[in-house]
LUMVOTI-9933 format. One record per residue (C-alpha): residue number from 0; y, x, z. Coordinates in steps of 0.5 Angstrom, whole numbers, m for minus. Layout:
<nodes>
<node seq="NUM" yy="Y" xx="X" zz="Z"/>
...
</nodes>
This chain:
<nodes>
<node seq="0" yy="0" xx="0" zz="0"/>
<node seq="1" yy="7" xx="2" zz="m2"/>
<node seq="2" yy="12" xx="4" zz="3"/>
<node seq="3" yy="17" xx="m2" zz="1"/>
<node seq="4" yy="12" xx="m7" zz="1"/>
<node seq="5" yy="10" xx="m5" zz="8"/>
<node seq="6" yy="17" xx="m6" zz="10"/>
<node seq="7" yy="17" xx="m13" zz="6"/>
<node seq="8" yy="17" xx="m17" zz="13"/>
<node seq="9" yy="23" xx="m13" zz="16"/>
<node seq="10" yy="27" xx="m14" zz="11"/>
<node seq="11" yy="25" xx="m22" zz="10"/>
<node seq="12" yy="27" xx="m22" zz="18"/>
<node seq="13" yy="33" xx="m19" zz="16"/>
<node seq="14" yy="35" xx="m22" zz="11"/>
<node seq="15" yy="34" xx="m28" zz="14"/>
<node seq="16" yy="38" xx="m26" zz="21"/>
<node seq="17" yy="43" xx="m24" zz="16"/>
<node seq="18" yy="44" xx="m31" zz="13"/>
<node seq="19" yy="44" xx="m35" zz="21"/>
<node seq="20" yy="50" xx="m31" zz="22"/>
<node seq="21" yy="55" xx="m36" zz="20"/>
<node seq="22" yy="51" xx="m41" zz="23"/>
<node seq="23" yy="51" xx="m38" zz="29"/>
<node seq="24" yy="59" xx="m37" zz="28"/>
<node seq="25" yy="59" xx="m44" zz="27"/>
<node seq="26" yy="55" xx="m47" zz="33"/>
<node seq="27" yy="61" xx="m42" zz="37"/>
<node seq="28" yy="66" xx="m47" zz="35"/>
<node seq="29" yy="62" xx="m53" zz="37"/>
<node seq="30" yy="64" xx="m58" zz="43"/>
<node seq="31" yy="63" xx="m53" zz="47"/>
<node seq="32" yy="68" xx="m49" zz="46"/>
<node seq="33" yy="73" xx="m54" zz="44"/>
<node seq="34" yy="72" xx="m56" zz="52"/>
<node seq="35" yy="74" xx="m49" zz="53"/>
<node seq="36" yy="81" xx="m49" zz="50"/>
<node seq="37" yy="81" xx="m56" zz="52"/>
<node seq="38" yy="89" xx="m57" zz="56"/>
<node seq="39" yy="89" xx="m60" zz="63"/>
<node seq="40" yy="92" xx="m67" zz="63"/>
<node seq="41" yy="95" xx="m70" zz="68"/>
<node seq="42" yy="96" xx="m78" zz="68"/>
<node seq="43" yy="103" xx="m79" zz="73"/>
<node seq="44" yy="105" xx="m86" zz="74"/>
<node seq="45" yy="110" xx="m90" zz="79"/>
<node seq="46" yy="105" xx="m94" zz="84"/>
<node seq="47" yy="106" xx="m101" zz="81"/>
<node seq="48" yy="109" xx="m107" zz="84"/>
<node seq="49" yy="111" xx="m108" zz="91"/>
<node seq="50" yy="110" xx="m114" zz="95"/>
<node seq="51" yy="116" xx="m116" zz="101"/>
<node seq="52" yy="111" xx="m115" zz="107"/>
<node seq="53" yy="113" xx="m109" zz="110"/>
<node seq="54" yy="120" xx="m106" zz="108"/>
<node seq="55" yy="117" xx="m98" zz="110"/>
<node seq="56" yy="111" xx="m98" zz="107"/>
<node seq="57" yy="110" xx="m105" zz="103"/>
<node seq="58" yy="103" xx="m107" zz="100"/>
<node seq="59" yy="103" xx="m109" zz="92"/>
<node seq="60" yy="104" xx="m115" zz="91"/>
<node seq="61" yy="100" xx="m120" zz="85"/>
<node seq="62" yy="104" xx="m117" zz="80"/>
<node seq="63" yy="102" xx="m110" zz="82"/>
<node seq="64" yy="95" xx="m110" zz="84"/>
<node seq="65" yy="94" xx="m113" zz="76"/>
<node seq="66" yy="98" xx="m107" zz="74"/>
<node seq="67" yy="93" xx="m102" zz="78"/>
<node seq="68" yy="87" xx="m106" zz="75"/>
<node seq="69" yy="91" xx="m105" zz="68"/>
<node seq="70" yy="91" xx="m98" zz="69"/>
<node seq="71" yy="84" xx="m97" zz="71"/>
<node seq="72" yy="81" xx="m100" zz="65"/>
<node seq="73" yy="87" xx="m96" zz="61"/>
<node seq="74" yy="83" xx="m89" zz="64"/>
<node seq="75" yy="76" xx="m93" zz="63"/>
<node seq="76" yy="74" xx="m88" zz="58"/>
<node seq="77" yy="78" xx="m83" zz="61"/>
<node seq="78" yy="74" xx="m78" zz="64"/>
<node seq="79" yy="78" xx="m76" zz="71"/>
<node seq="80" yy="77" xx="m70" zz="75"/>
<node seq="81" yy="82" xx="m72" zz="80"/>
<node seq="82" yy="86" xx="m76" zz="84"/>
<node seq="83" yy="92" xx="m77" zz="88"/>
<node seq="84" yy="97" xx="m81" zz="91"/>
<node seq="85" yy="103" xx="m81" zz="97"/>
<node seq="86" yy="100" xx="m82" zz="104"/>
<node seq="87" yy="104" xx="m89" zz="103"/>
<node seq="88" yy="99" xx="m96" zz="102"/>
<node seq="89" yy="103" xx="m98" zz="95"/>
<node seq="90" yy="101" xx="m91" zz="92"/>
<node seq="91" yy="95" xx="m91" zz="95"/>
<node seq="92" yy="92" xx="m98" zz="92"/>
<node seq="93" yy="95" xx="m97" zz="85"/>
<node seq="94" yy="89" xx="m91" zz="84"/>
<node seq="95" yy="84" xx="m94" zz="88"/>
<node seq="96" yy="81" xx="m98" zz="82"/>
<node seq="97" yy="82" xx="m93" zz="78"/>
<node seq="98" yy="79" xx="m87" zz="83"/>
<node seq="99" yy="73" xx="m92" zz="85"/>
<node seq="100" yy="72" xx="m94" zz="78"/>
<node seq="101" yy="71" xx="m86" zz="77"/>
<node seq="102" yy="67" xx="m85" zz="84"/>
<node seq="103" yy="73" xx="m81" zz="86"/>
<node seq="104" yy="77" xx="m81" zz="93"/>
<node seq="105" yy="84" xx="m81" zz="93"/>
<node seq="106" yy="87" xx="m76" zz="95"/>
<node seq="107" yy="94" xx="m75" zz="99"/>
<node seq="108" yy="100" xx="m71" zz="98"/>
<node seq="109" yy="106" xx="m71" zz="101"/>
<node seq="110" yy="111" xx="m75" zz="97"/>
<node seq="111" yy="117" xx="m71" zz="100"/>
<node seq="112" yy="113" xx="m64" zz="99"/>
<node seq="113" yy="118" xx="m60" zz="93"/>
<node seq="114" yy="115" xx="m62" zz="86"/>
<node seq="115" yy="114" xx="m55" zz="84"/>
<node seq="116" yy="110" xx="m53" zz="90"/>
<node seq="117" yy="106" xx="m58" zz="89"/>
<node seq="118" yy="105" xx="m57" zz="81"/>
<node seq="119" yy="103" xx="m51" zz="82"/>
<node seq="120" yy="99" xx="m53" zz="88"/>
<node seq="121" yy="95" xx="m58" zz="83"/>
<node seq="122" yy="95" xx="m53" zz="77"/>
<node seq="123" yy="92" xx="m48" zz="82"/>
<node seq="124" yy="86" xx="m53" zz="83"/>
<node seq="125" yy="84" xx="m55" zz="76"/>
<node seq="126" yy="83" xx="m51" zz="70"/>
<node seq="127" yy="82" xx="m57" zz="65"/>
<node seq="128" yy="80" xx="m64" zz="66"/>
<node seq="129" yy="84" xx="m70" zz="67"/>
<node seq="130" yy="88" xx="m71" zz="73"/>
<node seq="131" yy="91" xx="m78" zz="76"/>
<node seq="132" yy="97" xx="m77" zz="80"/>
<node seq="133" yy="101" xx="m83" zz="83"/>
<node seq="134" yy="108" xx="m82" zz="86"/>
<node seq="135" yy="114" xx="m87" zz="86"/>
<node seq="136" yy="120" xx="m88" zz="82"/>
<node seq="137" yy="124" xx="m83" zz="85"/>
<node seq="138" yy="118" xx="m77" zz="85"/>
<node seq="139" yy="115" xx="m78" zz="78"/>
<node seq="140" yy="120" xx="m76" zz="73"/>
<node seq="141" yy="121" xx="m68" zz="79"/>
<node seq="142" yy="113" xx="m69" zz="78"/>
<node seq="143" yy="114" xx="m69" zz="71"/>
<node seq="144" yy="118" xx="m64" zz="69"/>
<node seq="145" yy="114" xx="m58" zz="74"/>
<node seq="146" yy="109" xx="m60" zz="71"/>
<node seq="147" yy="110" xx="m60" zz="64"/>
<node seq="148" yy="117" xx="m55" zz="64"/>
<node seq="149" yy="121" xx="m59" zz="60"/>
<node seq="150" yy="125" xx="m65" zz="63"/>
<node seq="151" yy="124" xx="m73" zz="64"/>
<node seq="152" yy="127" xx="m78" zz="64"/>
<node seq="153" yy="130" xx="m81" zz="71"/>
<node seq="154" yy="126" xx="m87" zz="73"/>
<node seq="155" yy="130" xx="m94" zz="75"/>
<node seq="156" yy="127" xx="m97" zz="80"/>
<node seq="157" yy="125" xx="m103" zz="76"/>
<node seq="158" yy="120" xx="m99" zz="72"/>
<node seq="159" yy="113" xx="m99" zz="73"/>
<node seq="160" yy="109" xx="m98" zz="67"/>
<node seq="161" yy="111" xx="m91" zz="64"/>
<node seq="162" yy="105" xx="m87" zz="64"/>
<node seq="163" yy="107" xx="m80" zz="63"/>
<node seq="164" yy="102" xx="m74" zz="60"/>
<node seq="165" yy="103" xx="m68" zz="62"/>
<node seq="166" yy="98" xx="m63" zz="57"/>
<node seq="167" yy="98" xx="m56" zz="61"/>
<node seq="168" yy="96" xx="m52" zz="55"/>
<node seq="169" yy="93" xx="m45" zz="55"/>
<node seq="170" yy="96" xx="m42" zz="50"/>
<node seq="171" yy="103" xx="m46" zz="48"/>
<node seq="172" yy="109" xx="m49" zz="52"/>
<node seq="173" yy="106" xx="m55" zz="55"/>
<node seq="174" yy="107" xx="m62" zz="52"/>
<node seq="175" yy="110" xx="m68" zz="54"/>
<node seq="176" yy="108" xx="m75" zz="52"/>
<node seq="177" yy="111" xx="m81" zz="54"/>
<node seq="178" yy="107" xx="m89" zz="54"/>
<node seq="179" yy="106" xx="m96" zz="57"/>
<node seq="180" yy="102" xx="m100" zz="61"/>
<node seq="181" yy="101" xx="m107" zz="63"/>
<node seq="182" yy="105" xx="m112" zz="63"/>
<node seq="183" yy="112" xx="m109" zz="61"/>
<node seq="184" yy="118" xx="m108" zz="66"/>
<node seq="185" yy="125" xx="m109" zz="65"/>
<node seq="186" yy="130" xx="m103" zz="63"/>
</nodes>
């Protein structure tokens, strides 16, 4: 037997490998890798609609507790990593159905805690995934704004159904994008 027709399967085998190689390549930028370079998004809304039972610290009112509903079934498919609301009920019971939906706990901060100690502090803890924040109508746009770098807009105690989305990229200027949910409010 000749020497080329001894080495014939070391060159079929390496023929073979060469021609996987772009599959391989390919089968690297798969979802797993998308997941990689996927941004950290933090969901921020004001709680919903307050009742008159407790001018310190109010519960939500029927209007409010369909919005906290409305919301929880807008981030359905949505899958939470997190989420925190302010040591106040109305906050609290505006990410319950959503975190309970999730199988999450609601975890407090504080709601007079600086905004960009506590952006950093959640940036810090999550890497990627989404995460629901739930603050109040004097909170959110300070909470926005450290978390994306850029400014948001004040937020008139009337509004309740901003959704800010905060998009923390790992190699670009984080994004900001502005939507609605339930029923509308007066502005």
């Amino acid at each position: 037997m000749s020497g080329i027709a001894m080495r014939l399967p070391y060159l079929l085998r390496f023929f073979a490998l060469l021609l996987m190689l772009p599959l391989l390549a390919a089968c690297a930028s798969g979802p797993a890798r998308e997941a990689a370079s996927a941004p950290l998004t933090f969901i921020v809304v004001r709680h919903a609609e307050k009742a008159t039972d407790d001018p310190e610290n109010p519960s939500l009112s029927a209007a409010g507790l369909a919005r906290a509903d409305a919301l929880a079934q807008r981030l359905h498919d949505v899958p939470l990593i997190a989420v925190y609301a302010t040591e106040f009920r109305r906050t609290r019971q505006t990410a319950h159905p959503a975190a309970t939906a999730h199988g999450l706990p609601v975890e407090a901060y504080y709601a007079r805690g600086p905004a960009g100690e506590v952006a950093a502090q959640w940036k810090q803890r999550h890497r990627a995934g989404t995460v629901l924040v739930v603050g109040h109508s004097n909170t959110v746009p300070d909470l926005v704004a450290a978390l994306c770098g850029c400014a948001a807009a004040p937020m008139d105690e009337t509004e309740y159904d901003r959704v800010s989305i905060v998009r923390v990229h790992a190699d670009r200027p984080a994004t900001l994008e502005v939507q609605r949910y339930g029923a509308p409010t007066a502005r």
